[in-house]
VOGU-3710 file (C-alpha; in Angstrom, 3 decimals, decimal comma):
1> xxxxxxxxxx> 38,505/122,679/86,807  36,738/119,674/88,960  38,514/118,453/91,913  40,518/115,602/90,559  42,305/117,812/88,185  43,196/120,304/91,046  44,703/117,640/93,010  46,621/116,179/90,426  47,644/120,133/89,425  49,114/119,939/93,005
11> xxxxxxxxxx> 51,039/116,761/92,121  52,678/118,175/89,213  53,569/121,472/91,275  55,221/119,257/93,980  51,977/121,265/96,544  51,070/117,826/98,357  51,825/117,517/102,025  51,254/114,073/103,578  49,629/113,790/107,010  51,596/111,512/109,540
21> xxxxxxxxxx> 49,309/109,148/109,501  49,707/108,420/105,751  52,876/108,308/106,015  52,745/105,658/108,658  50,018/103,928/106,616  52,402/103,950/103,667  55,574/102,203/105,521  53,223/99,394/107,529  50,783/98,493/104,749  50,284/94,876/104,862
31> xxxxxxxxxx> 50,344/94,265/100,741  54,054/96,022/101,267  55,143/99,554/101,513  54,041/102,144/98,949  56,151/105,039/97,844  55,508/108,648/96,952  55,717/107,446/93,152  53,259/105,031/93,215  50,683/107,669/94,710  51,363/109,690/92,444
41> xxxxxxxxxx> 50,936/107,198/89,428  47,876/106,360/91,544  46,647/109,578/91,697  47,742/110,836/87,678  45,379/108,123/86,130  42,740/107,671/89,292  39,238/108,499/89,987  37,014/109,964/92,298  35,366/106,849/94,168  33,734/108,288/97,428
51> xxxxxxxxxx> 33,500/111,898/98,364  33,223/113,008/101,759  31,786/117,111/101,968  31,469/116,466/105,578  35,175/116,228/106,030  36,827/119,315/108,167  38,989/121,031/107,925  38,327/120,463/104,052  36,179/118,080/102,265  38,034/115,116/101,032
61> xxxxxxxxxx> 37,685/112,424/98,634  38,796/108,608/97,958  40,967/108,196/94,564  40,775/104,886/93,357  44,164/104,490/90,810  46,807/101,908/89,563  50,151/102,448/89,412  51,930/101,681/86,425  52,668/98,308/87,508  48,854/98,036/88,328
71> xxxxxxxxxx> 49,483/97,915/91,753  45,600/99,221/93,132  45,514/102,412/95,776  42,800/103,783/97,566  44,585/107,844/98,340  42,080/109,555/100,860  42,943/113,246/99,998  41,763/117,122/100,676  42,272/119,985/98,438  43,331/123,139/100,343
81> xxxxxxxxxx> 41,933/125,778/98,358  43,573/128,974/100,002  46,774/127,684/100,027  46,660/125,345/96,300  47,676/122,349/97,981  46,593/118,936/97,836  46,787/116,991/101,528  47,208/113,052/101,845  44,963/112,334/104,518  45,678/108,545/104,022
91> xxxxxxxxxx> 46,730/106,042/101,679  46,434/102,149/101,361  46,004/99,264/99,303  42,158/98,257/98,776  41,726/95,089/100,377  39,970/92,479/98,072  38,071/91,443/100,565  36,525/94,732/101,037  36,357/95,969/97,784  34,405/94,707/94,254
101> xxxxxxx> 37,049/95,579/91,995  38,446/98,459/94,515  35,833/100,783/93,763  32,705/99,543/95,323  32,858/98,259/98,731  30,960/94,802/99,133  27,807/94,368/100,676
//
C-alpha cells in the first residue's frame, strides 16, 4: 500500500489527529475557513504533490485535492507508522498566485 492510500485508510478509520497549527490555519485562512469535511474530500480524491523525507518526526507530504464543491487544498500531512495514524501538519488553500494550477509552484 503507497502512502496516499495509508493516509486516506486513516481517514476512513477516524486515526487523523490535527496539529494546532492546522487547526489555526483552518479557522484564519484568508479564502474562508475550511472544515474537517472538506479535508477529507480533499484528501479522498487528492494526490501526492511534494514529498518531504527530511521531515521529523516523520516524513510528510503535500496532498493536492478538491473538495466536492472543487474548492482546491493543499493538506501538509505525516503518516505515523507505529501508531496507524495520519497527522495534519497543516492545511490551506493554494494561493493562485503561487501555484500553476495548485500543483506546481510558479517560477
Amino acid at each position: 500500500m503507497n502512502l496516499i492510500d495509508r493516509i486516506r485508510k486513516c481517514f476512513d478509520l477516524e486515526r487523523v489527529l490535527y496539529s494546532g497549527h492546522a487547526r489555526h490555519e483552518m479557522r484564519v485562512e484568508e479564502f474562508g475557513q475550511i472544515t474537517d469535511q472538506e479535508v477529507y474530500e480533499a484528501v479522498k480524491n487528492g494526490k501526492v504533490i511534494e514529498e518531504y523525507p527530511n521531515d521529523r518526526p516523520y516524513t510528510s507530504v503535500l496532498v493536492f485535492g478538491k473538495t466536492n464543491s472543487k474548492r482546491p487544498i493543499h493538506i501538509v500531512c505525516a503518516f505515523d507508522a507505529e501508531n496507524n495514524q495520519t497527522i495534519i501538519i497543516t492545511v490551506y488553500h493554494p494561493d493562485p498566485n503561487v501555484w500553476d494550477d495548485f500543483q506546481r509552484r510558479k517560477k
